[in-house]
N, C-alpha and C positions, 0 to 999 in steps of 0.2 A: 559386843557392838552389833547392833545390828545395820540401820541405814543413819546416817544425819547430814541432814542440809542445811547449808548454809547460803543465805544472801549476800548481797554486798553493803548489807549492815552488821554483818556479822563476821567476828575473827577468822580469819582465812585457815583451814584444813589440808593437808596434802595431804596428795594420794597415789594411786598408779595400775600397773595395767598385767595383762597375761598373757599365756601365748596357744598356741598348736598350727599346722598348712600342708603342697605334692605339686604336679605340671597341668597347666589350661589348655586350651583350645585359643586359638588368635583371635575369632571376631564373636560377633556378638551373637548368641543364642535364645531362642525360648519358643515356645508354640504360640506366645502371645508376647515374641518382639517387635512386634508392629504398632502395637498399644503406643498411642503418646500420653507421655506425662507432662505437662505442663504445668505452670505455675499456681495456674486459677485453679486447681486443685490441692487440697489439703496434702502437704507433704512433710514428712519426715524425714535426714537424712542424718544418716546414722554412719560412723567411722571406724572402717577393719585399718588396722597397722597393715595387713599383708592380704592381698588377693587368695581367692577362695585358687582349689585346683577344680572349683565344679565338680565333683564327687558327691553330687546333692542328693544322698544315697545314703538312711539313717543307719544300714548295718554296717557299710562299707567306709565311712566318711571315718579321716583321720586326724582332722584339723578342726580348732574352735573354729577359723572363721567358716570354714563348710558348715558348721554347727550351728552357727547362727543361722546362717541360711534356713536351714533343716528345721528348726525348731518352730519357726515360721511358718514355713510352709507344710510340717506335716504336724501329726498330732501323735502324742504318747497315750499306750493305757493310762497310765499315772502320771503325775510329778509329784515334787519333791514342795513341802510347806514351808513355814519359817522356819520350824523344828527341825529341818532334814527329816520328818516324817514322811509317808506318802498317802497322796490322796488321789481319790479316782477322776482320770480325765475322759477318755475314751470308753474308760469302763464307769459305767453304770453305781458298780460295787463289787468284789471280790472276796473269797475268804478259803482259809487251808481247811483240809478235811483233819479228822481228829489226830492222825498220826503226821501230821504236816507235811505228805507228799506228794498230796493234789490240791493245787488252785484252782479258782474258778472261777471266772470273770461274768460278770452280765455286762454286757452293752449297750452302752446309749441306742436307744431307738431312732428313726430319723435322720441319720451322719450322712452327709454325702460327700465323695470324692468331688473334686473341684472340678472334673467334668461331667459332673451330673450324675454318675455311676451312686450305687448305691453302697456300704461301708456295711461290711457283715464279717460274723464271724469269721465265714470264708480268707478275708484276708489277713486276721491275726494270724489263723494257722499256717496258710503260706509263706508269711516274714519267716517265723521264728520256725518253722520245718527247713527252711532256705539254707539256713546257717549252719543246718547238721547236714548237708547235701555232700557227698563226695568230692565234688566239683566245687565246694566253696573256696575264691579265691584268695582267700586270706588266711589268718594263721583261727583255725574253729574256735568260738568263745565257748567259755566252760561251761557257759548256762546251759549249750549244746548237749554238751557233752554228762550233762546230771539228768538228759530226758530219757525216759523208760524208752526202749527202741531205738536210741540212738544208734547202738555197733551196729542194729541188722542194717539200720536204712541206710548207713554210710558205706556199711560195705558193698550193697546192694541186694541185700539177700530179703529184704523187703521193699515194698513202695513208699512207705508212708512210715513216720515216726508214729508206733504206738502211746504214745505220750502225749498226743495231742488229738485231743477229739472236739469236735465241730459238735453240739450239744444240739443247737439249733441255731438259726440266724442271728440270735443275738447272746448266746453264750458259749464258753468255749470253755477248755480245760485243760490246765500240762498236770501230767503226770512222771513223777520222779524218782528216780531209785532212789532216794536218802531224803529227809525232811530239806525243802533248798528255801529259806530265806531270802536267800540273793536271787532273786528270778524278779521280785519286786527293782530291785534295784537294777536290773537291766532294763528291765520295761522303762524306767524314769530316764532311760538313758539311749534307747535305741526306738525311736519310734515305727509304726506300724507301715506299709508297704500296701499300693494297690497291685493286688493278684492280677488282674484285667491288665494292667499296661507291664508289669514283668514277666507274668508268665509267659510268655511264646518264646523267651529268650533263654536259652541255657544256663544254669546258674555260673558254671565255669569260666563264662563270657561276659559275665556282670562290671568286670571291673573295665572293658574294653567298649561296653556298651553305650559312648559316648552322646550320641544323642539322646536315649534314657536318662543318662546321667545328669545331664544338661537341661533337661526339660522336665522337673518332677511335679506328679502330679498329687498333691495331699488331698488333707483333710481342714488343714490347717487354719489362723486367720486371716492369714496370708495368700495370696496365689501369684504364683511367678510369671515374670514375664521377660525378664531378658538378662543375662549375663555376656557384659564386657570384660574380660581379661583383666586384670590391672587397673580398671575403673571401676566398673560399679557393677552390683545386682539391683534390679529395677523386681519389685513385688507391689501388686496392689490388691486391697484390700477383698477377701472374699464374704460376700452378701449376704451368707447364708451360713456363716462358722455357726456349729453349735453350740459356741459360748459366747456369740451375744453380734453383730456386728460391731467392727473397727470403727472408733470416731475419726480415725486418718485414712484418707482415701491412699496414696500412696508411699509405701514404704522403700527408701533407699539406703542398701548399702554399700555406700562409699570406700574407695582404698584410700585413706590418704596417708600420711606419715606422722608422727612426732615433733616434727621441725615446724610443719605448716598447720598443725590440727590448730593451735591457739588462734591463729590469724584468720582463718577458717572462720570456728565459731561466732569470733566477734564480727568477721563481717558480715555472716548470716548463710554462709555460703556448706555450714554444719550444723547439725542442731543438738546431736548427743555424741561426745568423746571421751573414750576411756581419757585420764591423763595421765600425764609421761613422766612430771617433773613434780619432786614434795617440795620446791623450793617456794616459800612464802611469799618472794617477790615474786614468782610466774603466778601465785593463786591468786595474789591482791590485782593484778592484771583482768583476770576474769572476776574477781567481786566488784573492782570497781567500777566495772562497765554494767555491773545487774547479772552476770551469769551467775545461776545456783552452782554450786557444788554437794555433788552426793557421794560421800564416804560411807563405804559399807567394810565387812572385814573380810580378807581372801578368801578364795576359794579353791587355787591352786596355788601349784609351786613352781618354783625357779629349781635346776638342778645342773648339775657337771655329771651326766650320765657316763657311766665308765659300760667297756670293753671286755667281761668276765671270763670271756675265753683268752683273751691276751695270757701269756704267761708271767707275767711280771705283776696284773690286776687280781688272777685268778689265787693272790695268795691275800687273806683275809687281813693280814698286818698291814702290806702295804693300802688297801681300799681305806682300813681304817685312819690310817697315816693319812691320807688326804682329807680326812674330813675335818681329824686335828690340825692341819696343817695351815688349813684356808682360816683365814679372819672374816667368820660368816656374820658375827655380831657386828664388826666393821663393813660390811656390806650394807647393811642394813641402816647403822648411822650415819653414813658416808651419802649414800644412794639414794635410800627411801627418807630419810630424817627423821626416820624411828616410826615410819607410819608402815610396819611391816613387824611381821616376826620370825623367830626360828622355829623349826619346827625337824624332829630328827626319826620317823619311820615313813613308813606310807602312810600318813592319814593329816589331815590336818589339827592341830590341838583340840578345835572345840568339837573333834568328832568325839561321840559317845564313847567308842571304845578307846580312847588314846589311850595308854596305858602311863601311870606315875612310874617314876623309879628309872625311866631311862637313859641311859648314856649320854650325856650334854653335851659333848667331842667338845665341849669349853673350847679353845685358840687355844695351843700349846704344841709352839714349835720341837721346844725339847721334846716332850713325848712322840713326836710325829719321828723326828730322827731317830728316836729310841727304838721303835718299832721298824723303820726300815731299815736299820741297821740289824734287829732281831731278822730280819728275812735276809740278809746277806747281801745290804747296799750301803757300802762304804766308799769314801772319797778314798783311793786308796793310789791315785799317784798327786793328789792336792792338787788339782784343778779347778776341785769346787763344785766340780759334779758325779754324781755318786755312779758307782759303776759296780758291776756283778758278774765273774767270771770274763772277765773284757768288755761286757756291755755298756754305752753309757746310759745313763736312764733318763731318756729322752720322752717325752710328752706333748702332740699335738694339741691344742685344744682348736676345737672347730666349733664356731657360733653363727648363728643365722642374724643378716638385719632385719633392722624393723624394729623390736623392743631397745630402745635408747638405753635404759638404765639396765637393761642386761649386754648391751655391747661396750656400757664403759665398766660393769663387773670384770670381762675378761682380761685386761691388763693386769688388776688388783690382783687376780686367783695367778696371772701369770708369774707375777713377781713373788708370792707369796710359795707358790715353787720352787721358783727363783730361791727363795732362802733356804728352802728343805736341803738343794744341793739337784734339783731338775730341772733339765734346760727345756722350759715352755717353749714351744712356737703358737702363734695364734693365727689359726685361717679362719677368714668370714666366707661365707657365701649369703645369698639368697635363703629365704626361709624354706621356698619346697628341694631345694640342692640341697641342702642342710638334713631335712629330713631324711630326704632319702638315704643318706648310710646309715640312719637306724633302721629303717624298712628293710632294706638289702641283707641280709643274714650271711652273704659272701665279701661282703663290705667289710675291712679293718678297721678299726680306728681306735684310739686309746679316751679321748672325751668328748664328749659334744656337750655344749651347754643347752638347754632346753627346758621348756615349762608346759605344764600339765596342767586340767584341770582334776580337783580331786571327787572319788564319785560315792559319794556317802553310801554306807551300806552295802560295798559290795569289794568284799576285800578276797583275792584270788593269785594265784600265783602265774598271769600274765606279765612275762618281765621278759618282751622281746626285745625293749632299750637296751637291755643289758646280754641276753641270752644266757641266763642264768636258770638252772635249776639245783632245787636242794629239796631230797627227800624228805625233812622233817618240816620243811616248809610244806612241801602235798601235805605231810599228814594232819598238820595244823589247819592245814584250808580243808580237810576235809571234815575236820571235828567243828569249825565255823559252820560249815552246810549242812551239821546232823542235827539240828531246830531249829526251828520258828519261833521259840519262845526268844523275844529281843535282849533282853537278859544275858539270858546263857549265850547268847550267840554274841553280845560286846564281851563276856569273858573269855571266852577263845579266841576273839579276833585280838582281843591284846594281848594274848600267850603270841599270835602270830604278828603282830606288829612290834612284840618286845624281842621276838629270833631276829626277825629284818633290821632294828636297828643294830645288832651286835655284828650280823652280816656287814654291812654296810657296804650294797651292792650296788650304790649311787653316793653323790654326795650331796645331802640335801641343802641347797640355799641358803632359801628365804620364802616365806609367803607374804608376796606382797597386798597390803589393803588395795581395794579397789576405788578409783575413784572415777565419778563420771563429770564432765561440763556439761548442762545442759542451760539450752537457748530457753530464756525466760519466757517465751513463748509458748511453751510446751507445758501441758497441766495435763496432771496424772499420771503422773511419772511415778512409778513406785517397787522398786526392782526389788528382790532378797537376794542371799547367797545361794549359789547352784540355780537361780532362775532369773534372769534378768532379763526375760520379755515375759513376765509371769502372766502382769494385768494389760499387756499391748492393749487390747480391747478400749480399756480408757485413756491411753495415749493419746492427745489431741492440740493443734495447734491453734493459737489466738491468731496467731498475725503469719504470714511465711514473708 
């Protein structure tokens, strides 16, 4: 599947929605918050489930809705086509040298930062040298760590990553100890940084650098101008993007919720919303008033992310026990109304390398007991809940609001323990409360339910949901990153996506189909998987 839309001459579709979010600022931001937006301007307003934490920061940003933001307002080497191919954005054109360990981008000529600054070389090298920095404050991406000169520059024993050379103002070059494929697929994922408004600041200080953070200044075809907290980010259109100008003069992203997005829409006060509900009667709701509906297939997942340092998780039967245990196919007809599917490693099905032949954890309670009772959890004074050495085997799960049909999964997954013989508790918070015990690495917890998006082509052994590692996994992710030939590189990635299901260091869902409501008004609407502000350019309103 790729998109399909339906009017409201046409049989109604459900659909539904995804997730990722951290903590804001109180009032409103931007270098150009003073900008009024008005009516008599072409506007779009567009619908987050949960407020950005303003981390509008492409290396640093942890959450889809900062993502959205970001991809707005700044611009990627590449993105990602209808294939999950990549094609050149930023760059000109790129290509490996014969042994696949140096790329080399040419750059659009022309680019300019959104304050008039000029976009060179210079600032690819600064982003992605940033991230190999000592002082990087977050946990280093691998792509860091496969450049030629990474150890010296991190330890400080040199200045500069020798893997990265500045060729001339509009070409540039990494170079890599091993052939690294995946450097493409960060580029689609982490966009380019102006050197001019980050540099004077310490990299160590990036993640506190809240005015930077708040005020970002791209490339993009977008340019920002103000974030409120909990309401909105205000973007308008930039004049001179070099992929064409915006036909909408200004872009809003709205927080609103699931409860009020329908009521919304219809009374114009929305114009594009993920939706919440596969129910037929909410969709005939919006066909019968004229709202399109656009179904396309996911792109991420729903998960019960587990605690693998826990000692009760860190044993492989019980992880797997839960995956048997939970009724994921009943999630999915219950929930989505089959407009969703299963999916059992890291990747999505219709990624290239998914690999056949894996473990289906089918729903099967017996085997789930079978297994924890193999790890030494038996109901052993008939309570009803299984205990171990005197322990009982208790299980928090903590889920964030905001996604509807993932806060009514959590009862289901709860009772569904419930029968294995484990006493669930379920705590909600806030979606950036929520995050935070995955971020915190000193943080406890036994699950958090949680949804990702998935990032084609770049399969790596970053699993700080979980804090997990396992040697054979490095070594599979390192035989992924020894070619460039695409081929060979989806045959290792499903030697390493067919270990992680047998692991099973998460409990994988659902991937729910996406569905968006858009205000009939709106012409040229035309999103794919993994991009869905691909053509903003021809987004445009008839009527507001």
């Amino acid at each position: 599947m790729k998109n399909r839309i339906l009017t409201a001459t046409l049989a109604a579709v459900a659909v539904t929605t995804l997730v990722a979010g951290c903590s804001a600022p109180t009032g409103p931001t931007g270098a150009n918050a003073d900008t009024v937006v008005t009516g008599e301007a072409s506007t779009i307003r567009y619908a987050l489930w949960s407020s950005p934490n303003g981390t509008f920061h492409p290396e640093l940003y942890f959450t889809d809705y900062d993502r959205a933001i970001i991809f707005n307002v700044y611009s990627r080497l590449v993105t990602l086509d209808e294939q999950q191919g990549f094609k050149p954005s930023l760059a000109e054109s790129y290509d490996f040298s014969e042994d696949g360990k140096t790329l080399t981008l040419k750059l659009k000529e022309g680019v300019k930062w959104h304050d008039g600054k000029d976009f060179t070389a210079e600032d690819v090298a600064f982003t992605y040298s940033a991230i190999a920095d000592a002082g990087w404050p977050t946990d280093t991406p691998e792509f860091a760590t496969y450049l030629e000169g990474f150890e010296a520059y991190n330890s400080g024993a040199a200045d500069s990553v020798s893997g990265i050379k500045v060729v001339d103002p509009t070409t540039v070059s990494f170079s890599f100890t091993t052939p690294y494929l995946a450097a493409l697929a960060y580029f689609a994922d982490r966009p380019v940084l102006a050197k001019h408004v980050w540099e004077s600041t310490p990299v160590a200080q990036w993640n506190d650098a809240t005015e930077l953070l708040n005020n970002p200044v791209g490339t993009g075809p977008y340019k920002f101008v103000e974030f409120v907290p909990d309401q909105h980010v205000t973007l308008v259109r930039n004049e001179d993007y070099f992929g064409g100008t915006p036909q909408t003069e200004n872009l809003i992203f709205k927080v609103s919720n699931q409860e009020t997005a329908q009521t919304e829409i219809l009374n114009g006060d929305l114009d594009i919303a993920e939706l919440s509900s596969f129910n037929e009667d909410d969709l005939s709701t919006y066909t019968d008033a004229g709202v399109n509906i656009v179904e396309q297939t996911g792109v991420g997942g729903q998960y019960l992310t587990l605690d693998t340092t826990d000692s009760r998780l860190s044993d492989e039967r019980v992880r797997q026990a839960l995956v048997y245990g939970i009724n994921r196919q009943g999630l999915v007809d219950s929930l989505l109304y089959g407009h969703g599917e299963l999916f059992n490693t890291n990747a999505h099905p219709d990624d290239p390398a998914y690999p056949t032949g894996l473990n289906e954890y089918a729903y099967d309670p017996k085997k789930a007991k079978k297994l924890l009772s193999d790890a030494g959890w038996t109901d052993s004074d008939g309570d009803g809940i299984l205990d171990k050495n005197g322990e009982k085997f208790t299980f928090t799960i903590n889920f964030p609001t905001g996604n509807k049909t993932r806060e009514r999964s959590a009862p289901i997954i709860q009772q569904n323990l419930k029968d294995l013989g484990i006493e669930a508790e379920l705590v909600s918070a806030d979606f950036n409360s929520t995050l935070s015990i995955l971020q915190n690495p000193e943080t406890e917890f036994d699950g958090v339910l949680m949804g990702g998006t998935f990032r084609p082509g770049k399969y790596d052994n970053d699993f700080w949901w979980e804090r997990y590692q396992d040697a054979e996994l490095d070594s599979l992710s390192e035989q992924i990153n020894s070619t460039v030939d695409p081929k060979e590189q989806q045959g290792f990635a499903g030697e390493w996506l067919t270990s992680l299901n047998e692991k099973a260091i998460r409990v994988w869902l659902y991937s729910p189909n996406i569905g968006y409501a858009v205000n009939p008004a709106v012409t040229g609407y035309s999103p794919y998987p993994y991009e869905p502000f691909a053509n903003i350019v021809d987004w445009a309103v008839t009527a507001n």
